[in-house]
Every structure is written in C-alpha cells, then in structure tokens.
N, C-alpha and C positions, 0 to 999 in steps of 0.2 A: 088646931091645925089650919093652916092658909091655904087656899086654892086658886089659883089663877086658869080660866076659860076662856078662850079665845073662840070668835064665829066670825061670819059674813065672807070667808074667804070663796074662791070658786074661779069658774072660769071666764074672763072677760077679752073684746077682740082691743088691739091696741089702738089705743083713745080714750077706751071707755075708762070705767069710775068704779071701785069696789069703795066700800068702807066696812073695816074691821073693827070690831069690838071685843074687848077684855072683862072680865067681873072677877072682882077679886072677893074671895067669902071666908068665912073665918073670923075666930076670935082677933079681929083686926083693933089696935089703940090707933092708928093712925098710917100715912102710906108717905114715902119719902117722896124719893124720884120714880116716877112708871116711863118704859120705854117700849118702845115696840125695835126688835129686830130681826135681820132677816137670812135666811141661808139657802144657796141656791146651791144644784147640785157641782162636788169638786170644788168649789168653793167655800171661802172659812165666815163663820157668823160673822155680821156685822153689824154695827147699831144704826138704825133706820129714823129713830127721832127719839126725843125723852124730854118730859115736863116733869121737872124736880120742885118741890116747894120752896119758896122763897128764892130762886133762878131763873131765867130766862128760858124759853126754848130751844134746843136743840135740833136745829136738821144736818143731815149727812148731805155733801155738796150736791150727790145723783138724785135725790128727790126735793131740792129747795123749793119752792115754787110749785109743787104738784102735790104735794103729801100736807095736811096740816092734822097733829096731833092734840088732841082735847080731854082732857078729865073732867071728872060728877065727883065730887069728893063727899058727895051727901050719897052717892049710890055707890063709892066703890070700883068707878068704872072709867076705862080711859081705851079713847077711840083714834082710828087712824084715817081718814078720811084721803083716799089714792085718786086724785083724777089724771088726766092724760097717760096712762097706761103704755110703757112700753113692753118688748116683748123680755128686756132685759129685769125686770119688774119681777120676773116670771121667779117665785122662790117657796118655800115655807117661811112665812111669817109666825114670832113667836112673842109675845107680852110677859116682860117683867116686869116686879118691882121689889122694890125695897120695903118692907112692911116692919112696922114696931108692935110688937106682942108682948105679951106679959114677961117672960122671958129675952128680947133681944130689941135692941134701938133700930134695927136695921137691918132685917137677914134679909137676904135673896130669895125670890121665888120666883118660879119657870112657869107658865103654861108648856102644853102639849104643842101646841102649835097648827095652823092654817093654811092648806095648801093656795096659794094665789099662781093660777098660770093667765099670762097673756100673751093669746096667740097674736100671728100677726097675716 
C-alpha cells in the first residue's frame, strides 16, 4: 500500500515563504507525475504545479514566478517551495502522484493534506 504525507504547511503573514513537503512510502516500482494542489474554502480543487517524468514543469498562471516545485526521486519526495505569499494563497494544500506498484502502471494517490493560511 502507498502513502502520500504532506508537512511544513502553517501560518505565514503575506510575503513570507512556507515550503511544503510530500513523502511518498510504500511498496513503490517507481512515481510518474507528482503535483501539489490546492483548495480553498467554496472553492473547487486546483492543480498548483506538477513535475511528471520525462515533461516539463507545470505551474498554474497564480503562482508562476513564486512557487517552484522539486522532486528526490532517490527519497520519494517532491517539495513546494511558496515565496511571496499572498493572502489569496490562503488554502489546504494536497500532494499527489501517480505511483507504479506491482499491480498498476499508474494509480493515483491522495495525501491528507496541509493547511497554508496567509494573513494579510
């Protein structure tokens, strides 16, 4: 079974810098695409960045420039690195990925997710 953990979320004032980290554990063969996304209240999930193997980065136009997304593919783990903070920011963040297991090329897994507010 795969596990996706998410930490480092909390509260920052608008500016500042959180960075999020994911660990993914489990009988893992290997990890596709990892993304981090996000959902604020009333409003519907969104995808916030995603490093897929053998692709390019993806960022969502509201964090270009401020968010840079990085995987450890020797540790399992892909991080979100938020500077300039606004209050719009303000969401649960949640890390997926795509993982290949004995059983599947590519199923989905969820973290729990990380609360990030940025007051202002």
């Amino acid at each position: 079974q795969v596990q996706l953990v998410e930490s480092g979320g909390g509260l920052v004032q608008a500016g500042g810098s959180l960075r999020l980290s994911c660990a993914a554990s489990g009988s893992i063969f290997g990890i596709n695409a990892m993304r981090w996304y996000r959902q604020a209240p009333g409003k519907q999930r969104e995808l916030v960045a995603a490093d897929n193997t053998g692709s390019s980065l993806y960022y969502a136009d509201f964090v270009k420039g401020r968010f840079t997304i990085s995987r450890d593919d020797a540790k399992n783990t892909v991080d979100l690195q938020m500077n300039s903070l606004k209050p719009e920011d303000t969401a649960v963040y949640y890390c997926n990925a795509n993982v290949q297991t004995a059983t599947s090329y590519g199923m989905s897994y969820w973290g729990k997710g990380t609360l990030v507010t940025v007051s202002s």
